[in-house]
C-alpha positions in Angstrom: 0.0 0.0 0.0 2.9 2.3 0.2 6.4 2.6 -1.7 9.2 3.7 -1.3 9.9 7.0 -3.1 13.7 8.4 -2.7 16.1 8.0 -0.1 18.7 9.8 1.4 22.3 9.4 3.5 22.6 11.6 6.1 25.9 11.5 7.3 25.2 7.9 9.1 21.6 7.6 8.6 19.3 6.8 5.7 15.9 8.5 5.6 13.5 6.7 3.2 10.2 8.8 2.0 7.3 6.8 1.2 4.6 7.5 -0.7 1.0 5.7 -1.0 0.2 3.1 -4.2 -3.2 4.5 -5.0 -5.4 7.6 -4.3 -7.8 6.0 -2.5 -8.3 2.5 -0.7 -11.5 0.7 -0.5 -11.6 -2.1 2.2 -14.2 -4.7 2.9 -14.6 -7.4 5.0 -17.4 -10.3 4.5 -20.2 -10.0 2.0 -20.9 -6.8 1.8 -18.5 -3.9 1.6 -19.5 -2.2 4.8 -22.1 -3.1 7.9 -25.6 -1.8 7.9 -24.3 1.2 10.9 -21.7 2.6 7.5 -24.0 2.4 5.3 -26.5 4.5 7.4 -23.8 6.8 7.8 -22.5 7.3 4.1 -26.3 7.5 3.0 -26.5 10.4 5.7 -23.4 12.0 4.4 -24.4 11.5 0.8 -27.9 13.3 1.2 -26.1 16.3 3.7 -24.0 16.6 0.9 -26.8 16.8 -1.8 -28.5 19.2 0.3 -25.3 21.1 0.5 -24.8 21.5 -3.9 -28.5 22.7 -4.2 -30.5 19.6 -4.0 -34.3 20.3 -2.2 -34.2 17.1 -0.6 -35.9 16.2 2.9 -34.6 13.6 4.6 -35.1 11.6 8.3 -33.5 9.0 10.6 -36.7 6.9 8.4 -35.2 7.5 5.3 -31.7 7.2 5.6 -33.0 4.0 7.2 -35.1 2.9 4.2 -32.0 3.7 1.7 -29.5 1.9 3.9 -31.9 -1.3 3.4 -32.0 -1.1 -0.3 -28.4 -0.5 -0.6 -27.9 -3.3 1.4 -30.7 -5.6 -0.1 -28.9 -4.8 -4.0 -25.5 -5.8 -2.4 -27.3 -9.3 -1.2 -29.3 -10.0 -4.2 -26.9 -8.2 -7.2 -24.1 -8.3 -6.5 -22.4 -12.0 -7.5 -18.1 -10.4 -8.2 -17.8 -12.5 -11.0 -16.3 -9.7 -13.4 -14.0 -8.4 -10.4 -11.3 -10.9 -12.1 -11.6 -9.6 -15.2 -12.1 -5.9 -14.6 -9.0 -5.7 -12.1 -7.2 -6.9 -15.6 -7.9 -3.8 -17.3 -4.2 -1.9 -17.0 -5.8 1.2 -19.0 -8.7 2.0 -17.0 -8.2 3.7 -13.0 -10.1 2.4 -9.7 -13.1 4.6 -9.5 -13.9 3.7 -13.5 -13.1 0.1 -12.3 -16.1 0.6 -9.9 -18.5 2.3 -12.5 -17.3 -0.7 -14.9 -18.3 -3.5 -12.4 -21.5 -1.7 -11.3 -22.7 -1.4 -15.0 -21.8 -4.9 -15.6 -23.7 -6.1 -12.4 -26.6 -3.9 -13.7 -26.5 -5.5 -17.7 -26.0 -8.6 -16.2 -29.1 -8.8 -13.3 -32.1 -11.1 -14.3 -35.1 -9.2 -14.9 -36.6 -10.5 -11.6 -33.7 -8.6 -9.9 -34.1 -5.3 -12.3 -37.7 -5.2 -11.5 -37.1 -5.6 -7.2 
């Protein structure tokens, strides 16, 4: 996650500068990419932050609650990882198009029992 980007003697010392591998890091653990407590919390950000740019939004505790269960629910039922192989092969394309990539793919990909729900 980090590299090594120069180094320099100083009289008896070296001092190494390190730099990170990528711009941002996405972690997961398990099934899903974050608990249901995250989620809640991004989905709160997100909408603060839409109301921020403009957006006439109203919002609750009931409906960042109702979001967090969809987002959740489409992770369960649509997500299956079975381009991640393939798309972490593409050398020309960065991380967040990676992301957009695999969440089209999911989407072209979904039954239309899934689409519909």
């Amino acid at each position: 996650m980090v590299e090594v980007t120069r180094e320099e003697r100083v009289d008896h010392l070296i001092e190494s500068y390190y730099r990170t591998t990528a711009e941002t890091f996405n972690c997961s653990v398990g099934k899903t990419s974050h608990g249901a407590k995250a989620i809640k919390e991004q989905t709160s950000i997100a909408l603060k932050a839409l109301k921020t740019l403009g957006f006439k939004i109203e919002y609750d505790e009931r409906v960042i609650s109702q979001l967090a269960e969809i987002q959740v629910g489409l992770e369960e039922c649509c997500s299956s990882g079975k381009f991640e192989d393939k798309i972490s092969e593409l050398d020309d394309v960065d991380f967040l198009t990676k992301q957009m990539v695999s969440e089209y793919a999911e989407t072209l990909s979904m039954r239309d029992k899934d689409f519909a729900e």
